[in-house]
C-alpha positions as CSV (number, residue, x, y, z in Angstrom):
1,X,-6.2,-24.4,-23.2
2,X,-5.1,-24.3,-19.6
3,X,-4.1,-22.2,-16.8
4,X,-1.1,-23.2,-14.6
5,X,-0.8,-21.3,-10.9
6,X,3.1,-20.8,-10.2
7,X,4.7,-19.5,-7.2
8,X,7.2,-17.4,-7.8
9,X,10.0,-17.0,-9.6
10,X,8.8,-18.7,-12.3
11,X,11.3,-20.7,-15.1
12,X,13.3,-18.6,-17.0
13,X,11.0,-19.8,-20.1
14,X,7.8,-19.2,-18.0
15,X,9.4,-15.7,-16.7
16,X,11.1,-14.8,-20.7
17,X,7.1,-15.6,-22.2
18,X,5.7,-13.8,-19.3
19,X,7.6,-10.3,-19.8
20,X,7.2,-11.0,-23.5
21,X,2.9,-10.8,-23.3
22,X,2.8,-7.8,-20.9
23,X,5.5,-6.2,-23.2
24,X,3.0,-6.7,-26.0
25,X,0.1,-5.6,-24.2
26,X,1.9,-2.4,-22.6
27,X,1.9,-3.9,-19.2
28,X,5.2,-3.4,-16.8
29,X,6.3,-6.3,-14.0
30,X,6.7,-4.6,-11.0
31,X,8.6,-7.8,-9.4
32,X,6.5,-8.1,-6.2
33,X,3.9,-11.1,-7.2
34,X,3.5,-13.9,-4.8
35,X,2.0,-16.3,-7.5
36,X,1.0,-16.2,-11.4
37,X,-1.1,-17.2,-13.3
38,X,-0.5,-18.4,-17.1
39,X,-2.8,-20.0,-19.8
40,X,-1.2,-21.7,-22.9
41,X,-2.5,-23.2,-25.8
42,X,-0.5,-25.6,-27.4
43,X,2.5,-24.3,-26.0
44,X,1.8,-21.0,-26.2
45,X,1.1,-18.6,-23.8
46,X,-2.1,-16.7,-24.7
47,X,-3.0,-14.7,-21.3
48,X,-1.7,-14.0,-17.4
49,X,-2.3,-12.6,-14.3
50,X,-0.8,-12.2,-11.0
51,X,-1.8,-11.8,-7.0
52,X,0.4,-9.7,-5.0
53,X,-0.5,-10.0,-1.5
54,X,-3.9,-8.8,-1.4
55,X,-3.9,-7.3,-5.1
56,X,-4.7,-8.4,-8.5
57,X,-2.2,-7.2,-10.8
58,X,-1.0,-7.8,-14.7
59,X,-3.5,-9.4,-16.3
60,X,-2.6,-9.9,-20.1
61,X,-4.3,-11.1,-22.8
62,X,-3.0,-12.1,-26.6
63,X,-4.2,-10.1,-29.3
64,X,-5.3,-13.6,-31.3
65,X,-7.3,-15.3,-28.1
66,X,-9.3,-11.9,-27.5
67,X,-12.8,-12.0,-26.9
68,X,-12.6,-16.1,-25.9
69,X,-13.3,-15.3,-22.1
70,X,-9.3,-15.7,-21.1
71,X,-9.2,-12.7,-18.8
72,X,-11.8,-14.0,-16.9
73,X,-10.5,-17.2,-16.7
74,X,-7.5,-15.8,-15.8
75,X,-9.1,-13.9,-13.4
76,X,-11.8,-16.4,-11.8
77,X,-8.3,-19.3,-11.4
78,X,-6.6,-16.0,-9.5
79,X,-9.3,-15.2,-7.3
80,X,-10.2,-19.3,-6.4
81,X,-6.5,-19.8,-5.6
82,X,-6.4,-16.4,-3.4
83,X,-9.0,-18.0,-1.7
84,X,-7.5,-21.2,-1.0
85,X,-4.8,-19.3,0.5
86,X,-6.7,-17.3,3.0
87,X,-7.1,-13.9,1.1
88,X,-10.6,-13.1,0.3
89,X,-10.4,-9.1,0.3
90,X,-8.7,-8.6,-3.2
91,X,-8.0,-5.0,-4.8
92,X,-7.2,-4.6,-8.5
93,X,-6.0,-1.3,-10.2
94,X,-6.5,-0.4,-14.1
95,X,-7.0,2.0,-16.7
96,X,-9.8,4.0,-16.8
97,X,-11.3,2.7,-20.1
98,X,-10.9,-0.8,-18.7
99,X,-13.3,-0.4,-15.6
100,X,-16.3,-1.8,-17.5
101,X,-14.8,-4.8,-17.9
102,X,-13.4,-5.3,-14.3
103,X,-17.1,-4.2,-13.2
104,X,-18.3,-7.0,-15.0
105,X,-16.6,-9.2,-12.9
106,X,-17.7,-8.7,-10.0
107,X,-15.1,-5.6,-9.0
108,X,-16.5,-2.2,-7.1
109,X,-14.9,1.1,-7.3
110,X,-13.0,2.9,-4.6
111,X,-11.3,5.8,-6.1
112,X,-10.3,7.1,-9.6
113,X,-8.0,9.4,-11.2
114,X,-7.2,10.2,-14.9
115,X,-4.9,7.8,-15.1
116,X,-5.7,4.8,-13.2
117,X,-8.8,3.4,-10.9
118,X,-8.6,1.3,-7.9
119,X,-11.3,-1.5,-7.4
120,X,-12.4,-4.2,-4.9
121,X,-14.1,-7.0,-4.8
122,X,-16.5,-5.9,-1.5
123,X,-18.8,-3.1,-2.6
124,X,-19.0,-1.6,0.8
125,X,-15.0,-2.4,2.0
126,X,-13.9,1.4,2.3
127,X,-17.3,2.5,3.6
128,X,-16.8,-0.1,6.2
129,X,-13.3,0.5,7.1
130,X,-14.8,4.4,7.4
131,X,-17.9,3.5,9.4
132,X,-15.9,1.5,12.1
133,X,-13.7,4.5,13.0
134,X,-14.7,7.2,15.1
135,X,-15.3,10.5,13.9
136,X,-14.0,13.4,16.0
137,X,-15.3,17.3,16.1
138,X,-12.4,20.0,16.0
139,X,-9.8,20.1,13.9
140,X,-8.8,17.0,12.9
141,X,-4.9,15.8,11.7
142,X,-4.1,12.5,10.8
143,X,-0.3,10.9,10.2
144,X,0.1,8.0,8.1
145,X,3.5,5.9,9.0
146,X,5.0,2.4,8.7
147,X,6.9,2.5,11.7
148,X,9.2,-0.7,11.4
149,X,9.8,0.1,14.2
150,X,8.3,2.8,16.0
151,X,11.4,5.2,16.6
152,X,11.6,8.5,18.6
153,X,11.4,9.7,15.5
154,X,8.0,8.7,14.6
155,X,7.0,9.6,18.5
156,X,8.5,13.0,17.6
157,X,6.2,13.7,14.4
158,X,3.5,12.3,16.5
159,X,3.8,14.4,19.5
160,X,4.5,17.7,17.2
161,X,1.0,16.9,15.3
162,X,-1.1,15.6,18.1
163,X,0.0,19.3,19.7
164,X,-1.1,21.0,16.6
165,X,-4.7,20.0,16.3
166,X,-7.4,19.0,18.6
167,X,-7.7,15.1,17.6
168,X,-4.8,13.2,15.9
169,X,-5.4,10.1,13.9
170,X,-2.5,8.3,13.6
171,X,-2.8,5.1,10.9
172,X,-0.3,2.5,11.1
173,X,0.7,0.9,7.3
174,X,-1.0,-2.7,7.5
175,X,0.8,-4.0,4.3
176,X,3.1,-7.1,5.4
177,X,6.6,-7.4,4.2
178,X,8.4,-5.3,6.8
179,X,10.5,-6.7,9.8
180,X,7.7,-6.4,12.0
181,X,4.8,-7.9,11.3
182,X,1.6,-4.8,11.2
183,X,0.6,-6.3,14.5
184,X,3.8,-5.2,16.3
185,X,3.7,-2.3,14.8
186,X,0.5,-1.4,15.8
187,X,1.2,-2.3,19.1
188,X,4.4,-0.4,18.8
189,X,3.0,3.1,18.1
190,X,-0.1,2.4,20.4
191,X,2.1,2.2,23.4
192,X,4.7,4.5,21.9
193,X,1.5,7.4,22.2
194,X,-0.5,6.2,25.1
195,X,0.5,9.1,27.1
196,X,-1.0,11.7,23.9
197,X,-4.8,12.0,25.5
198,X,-5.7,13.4,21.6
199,X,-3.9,10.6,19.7
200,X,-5.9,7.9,18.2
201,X,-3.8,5.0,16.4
202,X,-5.7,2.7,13.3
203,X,-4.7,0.0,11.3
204,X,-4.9,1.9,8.0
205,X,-6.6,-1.9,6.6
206,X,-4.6,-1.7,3.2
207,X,-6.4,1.6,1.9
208,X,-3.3,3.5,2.5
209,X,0.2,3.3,1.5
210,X,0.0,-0.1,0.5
211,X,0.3,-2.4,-2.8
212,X,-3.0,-1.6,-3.2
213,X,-3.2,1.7,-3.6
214,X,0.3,1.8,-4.8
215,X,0.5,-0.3,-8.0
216,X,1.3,1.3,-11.7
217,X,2.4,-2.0,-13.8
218,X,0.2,-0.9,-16.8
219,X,1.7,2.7,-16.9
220,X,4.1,1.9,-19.6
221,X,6.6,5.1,-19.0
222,X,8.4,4.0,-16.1
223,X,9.4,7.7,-15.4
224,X,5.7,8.6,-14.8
225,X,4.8,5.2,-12.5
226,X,5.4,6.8,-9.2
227,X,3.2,9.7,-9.6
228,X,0.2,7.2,-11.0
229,X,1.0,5.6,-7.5
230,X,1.1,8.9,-5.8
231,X,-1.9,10.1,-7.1
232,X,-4.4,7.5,-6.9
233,X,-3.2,7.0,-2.9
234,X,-3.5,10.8,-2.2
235,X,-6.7,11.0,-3.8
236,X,-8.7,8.0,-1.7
237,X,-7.2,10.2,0.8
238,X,-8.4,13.4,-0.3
239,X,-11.9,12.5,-1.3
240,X,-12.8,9.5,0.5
241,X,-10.5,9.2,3.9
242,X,-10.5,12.9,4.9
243,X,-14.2,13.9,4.6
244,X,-15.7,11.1,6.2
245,X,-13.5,11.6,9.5
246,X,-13.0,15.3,9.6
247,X,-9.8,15.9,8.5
248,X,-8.6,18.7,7.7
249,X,-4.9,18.8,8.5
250,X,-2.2,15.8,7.3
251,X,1.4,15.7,8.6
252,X,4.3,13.5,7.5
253,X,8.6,13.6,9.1
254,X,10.7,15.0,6.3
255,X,12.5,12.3,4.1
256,X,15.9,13.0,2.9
257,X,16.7,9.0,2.0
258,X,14.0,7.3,-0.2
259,X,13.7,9.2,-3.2
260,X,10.2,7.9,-3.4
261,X,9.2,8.9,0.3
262,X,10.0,12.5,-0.7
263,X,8.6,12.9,-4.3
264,X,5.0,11.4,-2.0
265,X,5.8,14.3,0.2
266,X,6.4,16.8,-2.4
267,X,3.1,15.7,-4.1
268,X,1.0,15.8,-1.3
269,X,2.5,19.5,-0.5
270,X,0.5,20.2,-4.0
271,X,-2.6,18.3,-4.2
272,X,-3.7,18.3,-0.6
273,X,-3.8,22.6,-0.3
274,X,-6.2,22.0,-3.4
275,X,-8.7,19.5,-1.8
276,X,-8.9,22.2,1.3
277,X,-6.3,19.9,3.4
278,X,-3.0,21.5,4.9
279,X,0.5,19.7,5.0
280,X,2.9,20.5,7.1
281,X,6.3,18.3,6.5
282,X,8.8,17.8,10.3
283,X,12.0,18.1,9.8
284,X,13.4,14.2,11.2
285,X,15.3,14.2,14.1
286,X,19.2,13.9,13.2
287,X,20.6,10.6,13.3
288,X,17.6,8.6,13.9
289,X,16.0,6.6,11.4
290,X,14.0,3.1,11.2
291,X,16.6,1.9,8.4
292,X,19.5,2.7,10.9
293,X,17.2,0.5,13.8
294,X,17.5,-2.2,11.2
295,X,20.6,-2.1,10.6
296,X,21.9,-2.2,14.4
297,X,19.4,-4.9,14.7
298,X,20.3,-7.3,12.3
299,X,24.4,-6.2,13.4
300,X,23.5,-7.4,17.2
301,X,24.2,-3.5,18.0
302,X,21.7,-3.5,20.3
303,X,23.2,-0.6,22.8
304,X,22.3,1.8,19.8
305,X,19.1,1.2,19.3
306,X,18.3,2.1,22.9
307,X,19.3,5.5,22.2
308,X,16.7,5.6,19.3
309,X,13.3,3.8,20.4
310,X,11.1,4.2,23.3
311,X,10.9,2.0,25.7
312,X,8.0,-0.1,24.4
313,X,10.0,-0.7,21.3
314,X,13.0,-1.6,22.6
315,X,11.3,-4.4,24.7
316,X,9.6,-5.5,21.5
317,X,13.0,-5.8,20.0
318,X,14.8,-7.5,22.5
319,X,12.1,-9.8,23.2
320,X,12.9,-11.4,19.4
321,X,16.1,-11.9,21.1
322,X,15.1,-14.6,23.5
């Protein structure tokens, strides 16, 4: 036996025998791994595993090489080579009735639902994150957004919150893969709000919205994968985020383009009223949107996005320029 770690996209042998063993063991390929992991025995490929970005995802094992130790092998040649690489927080979602096995090696808990629960490898990572945070008295609200960029859109959600409770946490996305990195956007919506004496603006460190709390590769029905996903991020929210910093009010900008965006709305709209949080959902400014940003960015229409960002972004953008 051995276990080969491949970049992707893998062969379309290594890729046809990859889909084949999740098929088999009711696993899904959500298409976002950076690298994977594959053992074989003569030939034949017995188990697998992937890392995307900071999560460990679609780990497989043949029904004939159960019990042999090759999910842990699996798993131990992910983690060493996430290492190698730099990434030494790692997060990794499963069923329920799997936990005891993830536990085993070395994984904590962070939240669970009925259908999925998220782990990491730090016991105290979210208590952590939580602790370093202030914690304000009053009604709290807190906004969760990507910015990418920050728009006067996002500054007019922000504004319309921050004027609708007595402290406003605002938590920027910190999952990479956008057009700005999360350190410009950080920087963005920190000096996009400077002037908002109530507004307080975190990294959200990969406990919201992210690929973390976002993955559903071993939810078979496809049609069902992006409440699992919806779910499991709105309850860390709901039981872990919100009580430890006082929040009691959540607001996100209205989404009438990414079907996703707005079924995460229209689920939060019914589990947050039950866990004693209120939503309130902004209508978006017309004609202004981060996609459209993009767009006149990567066109050189740079007159446009003037019209669209503050300030502070637009000299973000046009320093990329130089």
């Amino acid at each position: 036996m051995g276990i080969g770690i491949y970049s992707t996209p893998l062969s379309v042998r290594q890729q046809e025998d990859y889909l084949k063993l999740l098929e088999a063991c009711g696993l899904r390929d959500e298409g976002d791994a950076d690298i994977v992991a594959l053992m074989t025995e003569d030939d034949r490929l017995i188990a697998c595993g992937a890392l995307a970005g900071h999560t460990v995802k679609q780990l497989a094992v043949d029904s004939e090489a159960e019990g042999q130790g090759a999910m842990a092998a699996v798993l131990s040649a992910l983690i060493a080579e996430a290492y190698a690489r730099g990434v030494h927080r790692l997060f990794l979602c499963t069923k329920p009735e799997n936990l005891s096995i993830f536990r085993s090696m070395g994984f904590h808990t962070v939240i669970e639902t009925g259908d999925a629960v998220l782990l990491e490898n730090r016991k105290d990572g979210l208590s952590g994150f939580l602790a370093s945070i202030p914690k304000y008295e009053g009604v709290c609200g807190a906004v969760v957004c990507n910015c990418d960029p920050f728009t006067l859109g996002h500054r007019h959600l922000i504004e319309y919150a921050a004027a609708h409770c007595d402290e406003l946490y605002v938590f920027a996305v910190s999952e990479k893969g956008s057009m700005f990195s999360p350190e410009e956007r950080l920087d963005m919506i920190r000096k996009g709000t400077a002037d908002l004496a109530n507004c307080h603006v975190f990294e959200s460190d990969l406990y919201l919205i992210s690929r973390a709390t976002f993955p559903a590769y071993f939810i078979r029905d496809e049609s069902r994968a992006d409440l699992v996903k919806s779910d499991l991020d709105i309850e860390l929210f709901c039981k872990r985020i919100a009580p430890a910093l006082n929040i009691s009010r959540r607001f996100a900008g209205e989404e009438p383009f990414s079907p996703v965006t707005r079924a995460y709305n229209e689920r939060m709209k019914e589990l947050l009223p039950e866990n004693g949080i209120s939503f309130e959902e902004i209508p978006r400014l017309s004609e202004i949107s981060a996609g459209k940003v993009r767009d006149h960015i990567a066109s050189g229409e740079y007159g446009k996005i003037r019209e669209m960002v503050p300030e502070s972004t637009y000299e973000v953008i046009q320093s990329r320029t130089q």
